[in-house]
N, C-alpha and C positions, 0 to 999 in steps of 0.2 A: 323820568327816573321812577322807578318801583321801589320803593324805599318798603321792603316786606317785613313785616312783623314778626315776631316770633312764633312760631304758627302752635308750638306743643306747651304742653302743659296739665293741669287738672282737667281730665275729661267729664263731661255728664256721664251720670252713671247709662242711660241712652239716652239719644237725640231725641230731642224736640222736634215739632217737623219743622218745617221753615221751607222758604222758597224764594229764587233772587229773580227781582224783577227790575227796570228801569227806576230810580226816583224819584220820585214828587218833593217837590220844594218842600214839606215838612223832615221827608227823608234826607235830603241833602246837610237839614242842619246840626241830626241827629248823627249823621255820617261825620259830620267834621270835627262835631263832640268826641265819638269814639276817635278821633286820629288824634285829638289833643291829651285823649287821656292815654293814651298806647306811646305815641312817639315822643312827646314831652313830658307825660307825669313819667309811665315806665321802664323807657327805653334813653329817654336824656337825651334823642336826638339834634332836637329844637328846641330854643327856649322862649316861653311865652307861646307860640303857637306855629305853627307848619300850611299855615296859607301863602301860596305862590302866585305869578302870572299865569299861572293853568287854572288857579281856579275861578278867574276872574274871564275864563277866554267864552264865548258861548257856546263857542262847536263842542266843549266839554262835557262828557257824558260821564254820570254816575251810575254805576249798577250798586244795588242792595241787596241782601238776606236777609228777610224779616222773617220773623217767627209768628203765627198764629192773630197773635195782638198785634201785628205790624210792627213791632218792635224791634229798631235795626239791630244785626247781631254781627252783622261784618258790610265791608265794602270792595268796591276802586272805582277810579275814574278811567278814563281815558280819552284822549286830546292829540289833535295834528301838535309834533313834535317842535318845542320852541326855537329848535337850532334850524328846524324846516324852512319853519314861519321867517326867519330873520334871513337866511339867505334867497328861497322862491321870493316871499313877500306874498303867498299863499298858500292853501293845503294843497301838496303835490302827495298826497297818498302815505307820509309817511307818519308815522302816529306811535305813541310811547303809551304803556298803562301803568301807573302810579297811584301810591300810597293806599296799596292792600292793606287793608286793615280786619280783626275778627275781635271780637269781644273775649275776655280770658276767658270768661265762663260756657264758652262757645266754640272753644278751639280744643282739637285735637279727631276725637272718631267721629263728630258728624261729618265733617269733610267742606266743611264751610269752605276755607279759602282755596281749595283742587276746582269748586263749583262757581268760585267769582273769575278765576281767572280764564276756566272755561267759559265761560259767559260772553268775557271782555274780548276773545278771542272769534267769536261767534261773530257779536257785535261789530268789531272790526272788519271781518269778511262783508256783511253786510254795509258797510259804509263803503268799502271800494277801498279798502286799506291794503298797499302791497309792499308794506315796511311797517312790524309793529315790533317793539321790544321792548325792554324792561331791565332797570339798573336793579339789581336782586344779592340781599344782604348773604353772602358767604353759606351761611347755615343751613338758607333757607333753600338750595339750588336744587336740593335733592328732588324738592316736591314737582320744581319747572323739569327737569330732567324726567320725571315720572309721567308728566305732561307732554313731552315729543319736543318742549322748546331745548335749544342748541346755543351752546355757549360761545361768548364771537372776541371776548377781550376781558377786561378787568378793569376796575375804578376804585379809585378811594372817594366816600363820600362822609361827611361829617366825621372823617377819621375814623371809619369803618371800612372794611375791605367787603367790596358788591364786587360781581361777575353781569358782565355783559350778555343779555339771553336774548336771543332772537325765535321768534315764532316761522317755521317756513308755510308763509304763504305762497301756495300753488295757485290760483286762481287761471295765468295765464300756461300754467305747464296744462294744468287738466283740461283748458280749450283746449288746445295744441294736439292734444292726445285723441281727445271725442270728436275732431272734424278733421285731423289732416294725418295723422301718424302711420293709417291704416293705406293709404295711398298707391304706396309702392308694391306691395304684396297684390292689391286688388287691378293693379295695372298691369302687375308682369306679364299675364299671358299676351295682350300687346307689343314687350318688347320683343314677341318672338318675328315681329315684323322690321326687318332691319334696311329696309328702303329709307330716302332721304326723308321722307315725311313722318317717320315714327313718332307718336309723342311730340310733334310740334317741331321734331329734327334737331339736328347736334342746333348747340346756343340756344335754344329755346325750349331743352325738355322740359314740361311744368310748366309752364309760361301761360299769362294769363289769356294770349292768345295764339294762335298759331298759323305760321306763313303758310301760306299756298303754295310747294313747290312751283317753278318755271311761270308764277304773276306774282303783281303786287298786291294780292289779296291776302287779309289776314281774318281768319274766320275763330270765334269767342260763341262758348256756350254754358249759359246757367241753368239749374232747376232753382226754383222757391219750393220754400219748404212746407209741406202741404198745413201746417198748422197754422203757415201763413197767408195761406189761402184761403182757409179755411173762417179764420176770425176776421182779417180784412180783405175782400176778393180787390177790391181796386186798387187797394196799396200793392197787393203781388201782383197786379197787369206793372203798375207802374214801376214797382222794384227790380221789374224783368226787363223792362229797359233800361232803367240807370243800371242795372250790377252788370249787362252787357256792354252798354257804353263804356264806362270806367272803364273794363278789360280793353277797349279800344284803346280808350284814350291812353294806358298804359303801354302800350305798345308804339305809341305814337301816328296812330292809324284814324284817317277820316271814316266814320262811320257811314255806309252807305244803304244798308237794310237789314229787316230784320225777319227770323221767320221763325212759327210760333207753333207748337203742341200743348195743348190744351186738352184736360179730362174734366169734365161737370158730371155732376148729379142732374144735373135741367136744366132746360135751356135758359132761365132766368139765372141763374147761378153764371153760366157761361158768359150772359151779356154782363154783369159786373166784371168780371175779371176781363173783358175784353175791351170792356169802357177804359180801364185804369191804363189797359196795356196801350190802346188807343193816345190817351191822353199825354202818355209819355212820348210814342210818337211825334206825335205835334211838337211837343215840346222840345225833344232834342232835333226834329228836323231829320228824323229817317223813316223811311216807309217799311209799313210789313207785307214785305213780297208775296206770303200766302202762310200757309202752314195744316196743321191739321187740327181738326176736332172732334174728341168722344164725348157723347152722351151717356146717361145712365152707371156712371165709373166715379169714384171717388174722385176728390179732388184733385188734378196736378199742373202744374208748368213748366217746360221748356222754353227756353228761345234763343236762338241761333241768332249771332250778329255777325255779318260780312262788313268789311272795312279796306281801307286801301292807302299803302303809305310806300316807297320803293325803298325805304331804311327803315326795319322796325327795329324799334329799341327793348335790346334784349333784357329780362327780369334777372338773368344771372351775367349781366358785366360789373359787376362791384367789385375791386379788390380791395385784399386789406390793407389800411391807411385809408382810404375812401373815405370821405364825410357823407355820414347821413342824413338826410332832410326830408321834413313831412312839409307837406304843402294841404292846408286842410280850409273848407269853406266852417267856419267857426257860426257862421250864422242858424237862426234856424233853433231847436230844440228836441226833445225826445220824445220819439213818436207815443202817442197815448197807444196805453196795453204793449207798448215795450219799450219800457222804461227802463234804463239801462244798457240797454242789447242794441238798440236801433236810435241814432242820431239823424233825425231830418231835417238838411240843408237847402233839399233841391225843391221840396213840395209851392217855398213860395218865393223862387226864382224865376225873373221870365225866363222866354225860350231861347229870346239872345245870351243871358247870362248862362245858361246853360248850355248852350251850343260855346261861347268863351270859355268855360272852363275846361270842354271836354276836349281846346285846343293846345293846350296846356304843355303838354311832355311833348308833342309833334312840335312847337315852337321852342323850346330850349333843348331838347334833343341833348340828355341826360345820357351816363354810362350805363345806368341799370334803372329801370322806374317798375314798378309791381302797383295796382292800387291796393289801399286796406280795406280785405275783404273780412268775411264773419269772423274772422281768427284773431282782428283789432287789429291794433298796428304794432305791438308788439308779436305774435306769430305771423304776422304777412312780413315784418324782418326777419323773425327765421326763417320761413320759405325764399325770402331774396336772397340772406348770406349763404343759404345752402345751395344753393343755385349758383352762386359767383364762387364756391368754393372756401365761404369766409366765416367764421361765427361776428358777432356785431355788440355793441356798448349803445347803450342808449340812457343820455343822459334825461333823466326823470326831469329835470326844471328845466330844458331848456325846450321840450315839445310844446305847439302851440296845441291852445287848450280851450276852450269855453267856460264860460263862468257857468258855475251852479252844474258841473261835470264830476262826479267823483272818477280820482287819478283812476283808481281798478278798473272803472265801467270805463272810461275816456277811452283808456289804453287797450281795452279788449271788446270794445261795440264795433258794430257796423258803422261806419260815422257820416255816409253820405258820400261826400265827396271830400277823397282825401290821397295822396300819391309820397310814396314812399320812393326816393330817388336818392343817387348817390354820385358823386364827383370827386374830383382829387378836392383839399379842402381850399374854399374859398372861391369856387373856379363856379359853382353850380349858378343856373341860369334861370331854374323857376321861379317865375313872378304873376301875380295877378291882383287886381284890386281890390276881387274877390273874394280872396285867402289869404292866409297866412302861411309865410312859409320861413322857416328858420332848421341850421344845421341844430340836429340833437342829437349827434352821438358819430361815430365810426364802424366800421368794417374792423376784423379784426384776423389774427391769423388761429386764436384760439376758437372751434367749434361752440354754436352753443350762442344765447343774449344773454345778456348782463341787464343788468339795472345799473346805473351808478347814481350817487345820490349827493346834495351837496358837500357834504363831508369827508365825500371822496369814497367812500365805502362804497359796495359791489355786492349785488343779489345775484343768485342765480333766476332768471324767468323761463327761460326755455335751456335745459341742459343742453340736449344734441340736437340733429336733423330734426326739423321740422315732419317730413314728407318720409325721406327714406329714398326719395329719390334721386338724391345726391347733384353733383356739379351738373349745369345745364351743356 
């Protein structure tokens, strides 16, 4: 709850400077001072004092405005939301900022309290936060309205009338947009090829791999992305087989080889990335039939994977009513230098565990399985539901999750190995003793993902199509 102060008042004739930084425990005590003299002596909110269980929680963050002499002139905090905490029983990403506060002699044209809540908003992005809001006393709503935050309800609190503000966190719309949205426009002139094999062919347009008209061959291909070539050459040999594998295994397809384009600056450069791409080899158990390589070129990666299954399991069989389910190797941790972005599960699994996992969707033979690629597992459900012709709900507590994951980076990183499948509910059949796999969410008939959150309340994360490229 944002319990906000009364922000106007006697102005300085002009601002002091001032600048809000993080807290230091001297800050903190001077910060709790001004909220005793603002909500208890001025305002009669509380009597005696306005310390709660947030400020006692440690994931609790205060931001400050000091002036010059460090002298606090305003604040907030903010904290995974306690109604979160008590239903997850963890921070699932959703997060509340409270008890804005500004000194009288502080408030009005410097702009103190527009620059804390900016701040806390900043801050939040930065934690992996994709539910923030703020209980905001009636008066005050003008200034969050001037801010871009969006009103969701209404509250009485200490017998004052607050309005409900939500901050729209885009995080997973703006992947969605930067890696997939462009898709369909850049494909078109392919649909001008209206053979059985276009695009992967009816059931499978978009599809993470695609059938081989008249065999059972399903052939998958990725690039890495040359930055990441570039900072780690072995981790892109070795990325270039699992993100190929995956595409198998999502399809339900034994992987049987692999073939490989490769650009180096020299030849030493070239034998890194081929080491990595080697070692994955090994490990998943498929050979590289051959492929090509330039020298003296920047850095790049291809690799083509051949596979083989006589039922592939198509990315767009979901309908709506469908239960969703992640199935995700939780083990492992965040690759160093991409922190956030890239979860590695597979680097210190054997080869057996890794040739088991990657058998996974071919032994439960799912209605619809996609894996989660760079888009998280929030955008590889909108690429599924737009595919089966469905938008999708995905309940935020009930994904499985890794400890020490923040919800935003969980839900929009590469995460290793991880399979997105869907069944009538109750009926779904992935299992491994490797993963974790639990239903989190449905199919739906409205276009678009949701967030739903314990409370029952509903974000928008992804409005429309993913792709653009509509029902598979």
């Amino acid at each position: 709850m944002l319990d906000v102060p009364t922000l106007t008042g006697a102005a300085l004739p002009s601002a002091a400077p001032w600048t809000v930084r993080p807290a230091e425990p001297r800050h903190v005590t001077a910060y709790r001072a001004l909220r005793r003299d603002v909500f208890v002596a001025e305002q009669g909110l509380f009597d005696g004092h306005d310390l709660d269980r947030t400020d006692e929680d440690d994931r609790t963050e205060v931001l400050v405005a000091v002036d010059a002499a460090d002298r606090v002139l305003g604040g907030v905090r903010l904290a995974p939301a306690v109604e979160a905490l008590e239903a997850a029983g963890r921070d699932i990403g959703w997060w509340t900022g409270s008890r804005l506060v500004v000194a009288r002699g502080a408030r009005g044209a410097a702009g103190i309290g527009a620059a804390l809540v900016r701040a806390a908003c900043a801050r939040a992005a930065e934690l992996g936060v994709l539910r923030f809001e703020a209980t905001v006393q009636v008066r005050n709503r003008p200034l969050f309205d001037r801010l871009g935050w969006q009103a969701w309800g209404t509250a009485d609190v200490q017998g004052r009338p607050h309005v409900l503000m939500r901050w729209p966190v885009t995080r997973a719309a703006d992947l969605v947009a930067a890696t997939k949205s462009a898709l369909a426009a850049l494909v078109e002139p392919l649909r001008e090829h209206t053979g059985p094999a276009a695009l992967g062919g009816a059931g499978f347009v978009g599809d993470d791999g695609a059938p081989v008209p008249g065999t059972d061959v399903v052939a998958a291909c990725d690039a890495i992305l040359p930055a990441m070539i570039e900072r780690d050459p072995e981790w892109a040999g070795w990325c270039a087989v699992l993100v190929n594998v995956n595409d198998l295994t999502a399809m339900g397809a034994q992987p049987t080889g692999l073939m490989d384009a490769l650009g180096a600056p020299t030849p030493s450069f070239a034998r890194r990335v081929l080491n990595g791409l080697h070692s994955g080899s090994q490990a998943w158990g498929v050979p590289v039939l051959g492929g090509h390589t330039q020298l003296g070129v920047p850095a790049s990666l291809s690799v083509t994977a051949l596979g083989r299954t006589d039922r592939p399991v198509p990315g767009g069989g979901g309908r709506a009513g469908h239960a969703l389910s992640l199935t995700a190797d939780l083990s492992g941790g965040w690759r160093r230098g991409f922190e956030g972005r890239q979860w590695d599960s597979t680097s210190s699994r054997t080869g057996a565990e890794l040739r088991h996992l990657a058998g996974t969707v071919g032994a439960a033979r799912p209605h619809a399985a996609k894996d989660v690629s760079m888009a998280g597992v929030v955008g590889t459900t909108a690429m599924l539901a737009e595919a089966s012709g469905t938008g999708a709900t995905i309940d935020v507590a009930a994904v499985p999750a890794p400890d020490g994951a923040a919800a935003g980076d969980w839900l929009t990183c590469f995460p290793g190995f991880a399979m997105l499948t869907t069944d009538p509910p109750g009926t779904g059949r992935m299992t491994s003793p490797l993963a974790t796999t639990a239903e989190c969410g449905e199919l739906t008939a409205e276009p678009g993902v949701r967030l739903r959150w314990p409370d029952g309340e509903t974000t928008a994360a992804v409005d429309g199509p993913a792709t653009g490229l509509g029902r598979a």
